[in-house]
C-alpha positions in Angstrom: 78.5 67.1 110.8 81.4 69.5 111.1 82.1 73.2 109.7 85.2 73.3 107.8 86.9 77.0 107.0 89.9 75.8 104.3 92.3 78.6 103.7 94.4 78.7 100.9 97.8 78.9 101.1 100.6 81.6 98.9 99.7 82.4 95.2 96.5 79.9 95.1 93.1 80.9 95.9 90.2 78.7 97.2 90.1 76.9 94.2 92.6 75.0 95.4 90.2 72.7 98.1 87.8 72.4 95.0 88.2 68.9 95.0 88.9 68.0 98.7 85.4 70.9 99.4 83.5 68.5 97.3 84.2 65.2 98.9 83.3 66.9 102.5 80.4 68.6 101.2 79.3 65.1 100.0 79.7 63.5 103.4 77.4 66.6 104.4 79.6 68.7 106.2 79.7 72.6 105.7 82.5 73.8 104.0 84.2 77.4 103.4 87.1 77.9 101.4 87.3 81.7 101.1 90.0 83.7 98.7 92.6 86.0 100.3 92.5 89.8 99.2 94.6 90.0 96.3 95.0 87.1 95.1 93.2 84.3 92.5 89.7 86.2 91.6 90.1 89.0 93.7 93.6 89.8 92.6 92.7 92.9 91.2 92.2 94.2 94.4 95.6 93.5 95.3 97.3 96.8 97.1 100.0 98.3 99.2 97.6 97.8 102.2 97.3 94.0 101.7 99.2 92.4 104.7 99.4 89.9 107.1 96.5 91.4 109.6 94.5 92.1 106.1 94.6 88.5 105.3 93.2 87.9 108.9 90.8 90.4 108.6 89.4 88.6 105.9 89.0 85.2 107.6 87.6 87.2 110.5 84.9 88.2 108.7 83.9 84.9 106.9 83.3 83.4 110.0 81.5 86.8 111.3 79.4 87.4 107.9 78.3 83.4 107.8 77.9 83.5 111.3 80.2 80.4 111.9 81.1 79.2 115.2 82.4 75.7 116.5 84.8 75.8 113.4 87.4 73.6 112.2 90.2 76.1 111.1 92.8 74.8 108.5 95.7 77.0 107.2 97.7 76.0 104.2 101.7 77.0 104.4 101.7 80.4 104.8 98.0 80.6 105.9 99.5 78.7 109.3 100.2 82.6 110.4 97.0 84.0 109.1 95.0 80.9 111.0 96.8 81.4 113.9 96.1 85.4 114.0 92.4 84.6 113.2 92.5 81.8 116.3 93.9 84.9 118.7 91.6 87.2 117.9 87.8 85.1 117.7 88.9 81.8 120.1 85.7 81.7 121.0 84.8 80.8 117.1 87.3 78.0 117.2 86.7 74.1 117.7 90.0 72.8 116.3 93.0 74.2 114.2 95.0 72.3 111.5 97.8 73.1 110.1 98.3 71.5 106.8 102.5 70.9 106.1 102.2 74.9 108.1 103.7 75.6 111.7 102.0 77.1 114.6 103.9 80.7 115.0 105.1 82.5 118.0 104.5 86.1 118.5 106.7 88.2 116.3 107.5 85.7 113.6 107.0 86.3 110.0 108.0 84.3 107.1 110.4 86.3 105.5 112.6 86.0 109.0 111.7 82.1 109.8 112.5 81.2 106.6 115.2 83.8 105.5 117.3 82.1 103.0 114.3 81.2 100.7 112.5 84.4 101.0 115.4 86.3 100.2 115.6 84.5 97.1 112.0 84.7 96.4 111.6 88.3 96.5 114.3 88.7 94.2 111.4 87.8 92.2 109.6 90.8 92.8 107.4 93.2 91.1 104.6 95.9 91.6 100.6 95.6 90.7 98.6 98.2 91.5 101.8 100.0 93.6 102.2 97.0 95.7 105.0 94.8 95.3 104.3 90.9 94.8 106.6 87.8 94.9 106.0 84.9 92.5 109.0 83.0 91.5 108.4 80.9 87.8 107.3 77.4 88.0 106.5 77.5 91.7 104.3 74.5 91.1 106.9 72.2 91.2 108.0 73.5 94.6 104.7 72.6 95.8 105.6 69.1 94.8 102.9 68.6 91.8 104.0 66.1 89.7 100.9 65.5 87.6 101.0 67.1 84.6 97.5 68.1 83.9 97.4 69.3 87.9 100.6 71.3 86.8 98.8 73.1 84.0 95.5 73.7 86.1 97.9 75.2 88.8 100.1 77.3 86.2 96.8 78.9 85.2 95.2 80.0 88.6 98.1 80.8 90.5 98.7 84.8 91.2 101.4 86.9 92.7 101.2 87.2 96.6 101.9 90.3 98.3 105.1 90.8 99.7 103.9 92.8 102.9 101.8 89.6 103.9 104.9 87.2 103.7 107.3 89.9 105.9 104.6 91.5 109.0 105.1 89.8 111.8 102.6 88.3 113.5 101.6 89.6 117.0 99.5 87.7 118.8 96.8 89.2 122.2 96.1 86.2 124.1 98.0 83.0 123.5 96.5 81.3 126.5 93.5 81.4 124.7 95.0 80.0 121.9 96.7 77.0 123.2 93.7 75.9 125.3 92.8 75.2 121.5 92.9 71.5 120.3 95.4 71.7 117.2 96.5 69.4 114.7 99.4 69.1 112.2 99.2 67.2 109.0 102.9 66.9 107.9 104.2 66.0 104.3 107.4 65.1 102.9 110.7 65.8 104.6 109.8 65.5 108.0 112.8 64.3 109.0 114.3 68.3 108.3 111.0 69.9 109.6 110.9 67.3 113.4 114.7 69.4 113.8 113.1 72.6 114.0 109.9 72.2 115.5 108.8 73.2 118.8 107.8 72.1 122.0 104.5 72.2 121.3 104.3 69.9 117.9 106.8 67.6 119.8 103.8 67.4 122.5 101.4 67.0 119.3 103.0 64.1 118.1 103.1 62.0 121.0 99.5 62.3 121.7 98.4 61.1 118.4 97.7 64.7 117.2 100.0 64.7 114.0 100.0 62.7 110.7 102.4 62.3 108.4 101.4 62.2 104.7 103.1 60.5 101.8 101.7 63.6 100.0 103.1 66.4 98.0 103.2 69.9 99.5 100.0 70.9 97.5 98.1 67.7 99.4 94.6 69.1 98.7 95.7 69.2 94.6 97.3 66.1 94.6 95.8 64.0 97.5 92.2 65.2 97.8 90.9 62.1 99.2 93.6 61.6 101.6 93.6 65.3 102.8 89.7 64.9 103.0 90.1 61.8 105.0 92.2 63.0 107.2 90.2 66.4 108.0 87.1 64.4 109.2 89.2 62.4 110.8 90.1 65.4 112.7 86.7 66.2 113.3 85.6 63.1 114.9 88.2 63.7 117.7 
């Protein structure tokens, strides 16, 4: 059985794999799905000091605290940076990485810069908790694709601002030979048409040796798709 570390992507929390954690946890794998500082239950704990190397700081230490090696690390969206910081700085923790409709980073990206025209519009958004300043643009459910409404109203209650530092550090990254000698995976989701154009090298590689899927699945796959996403994860695992 496989060890599964889920991480959440923007404005959700862990509740988001509720359903996809249960459907692994039934085929008796071990499953983590730990919340970001600052966000869903531990939002109050949101702060000007919550940034990208906090948010891998966290998943650092869930794999420390539970003791978890020979893990299967998926990132959600955003979390594609945070799982490929945690990846750079415990390899040795690592078994596999996914990246769930995320892309693998190169030293020195950040969101806000990769994907400038959106996140300019999405911190026009902005606002301050606790003297940080957080981003969450109304009805973001429907850009994660959601089309169900009572998935809609479960989302519209649990989603939280995101700090605004996390989405515009860039990443840096210590040993990157490391981390390609680690197998990764891409599960891809609607328009990947637009995405193939500005992939790199490396995903090209991925998806001619079998190492990418492509989903007929909304953004939010583990809300929307759990049995698919969970299919697809021990899928993963048995290669």
């Amino acid at each position: 059985m496989a060890t599964f570390v889920l991480v959440h992507g923007p404005r959700h929390g862990g509740w988001a794999y509720k359903r996809v954690r249960r459907l692994l946890e039934a085929d008796g794998h071990e499953v983590h799905t730990p919340t970001l500082t600052g966000l869903a239950e531990r939002a109050h704990l949101v702060s000007p000091a919550v940034d990208l190397d906090h948010h891998i700081d966290d998943v650092v230490r869930e794999l420390h605290y539970w003791d978890l090696h020979d893990v299967i690390l998926a990132g959600h969206t955003y979390l594609g940076l945070v799982v490929t910081g945690v990846a750079d700085r415990v390899p040795e923790r690592i078994a596999k990485l996914v990246y769930l409709d995320a892309a693998r980073p190169d030293d020195g990206d950040s969101l806000a810069v990769v994907g400038k025209t959106f996140f300019d519009e999405v911190r026009a958004t902005s606002t301050f908790v606790n003297g940080a300043e957080v981003v969450m643009p109304p009805e973001m459910e429907h850009f994660h694709g959601v089309v169900d409404p009572a998935d809609q109203a479960w989302m519209r209650e649990r989603l939280t601002p995101h700090p605004w530092r996390c989405l515009e550090q860039p990443i840096r990254l210590r040993d990157e030979a490391a981390l390609e000698a680690i197998p990764t995976f891409y599960v891809e989701c609607t328009n990947l048409d637009a995405k193939r154009a500005r992939r790199p090298e490396r995903w090209q590689r991925a998806e001619a040796e079998g190492r990418v899927w492509v989903l007929d699945a909304s953004h939010d796959l583990m809300i929307s798709h759990p049995e698919l996403t969970a299919e697809v994860l021990e899928e993963i695992a048995t290669r």
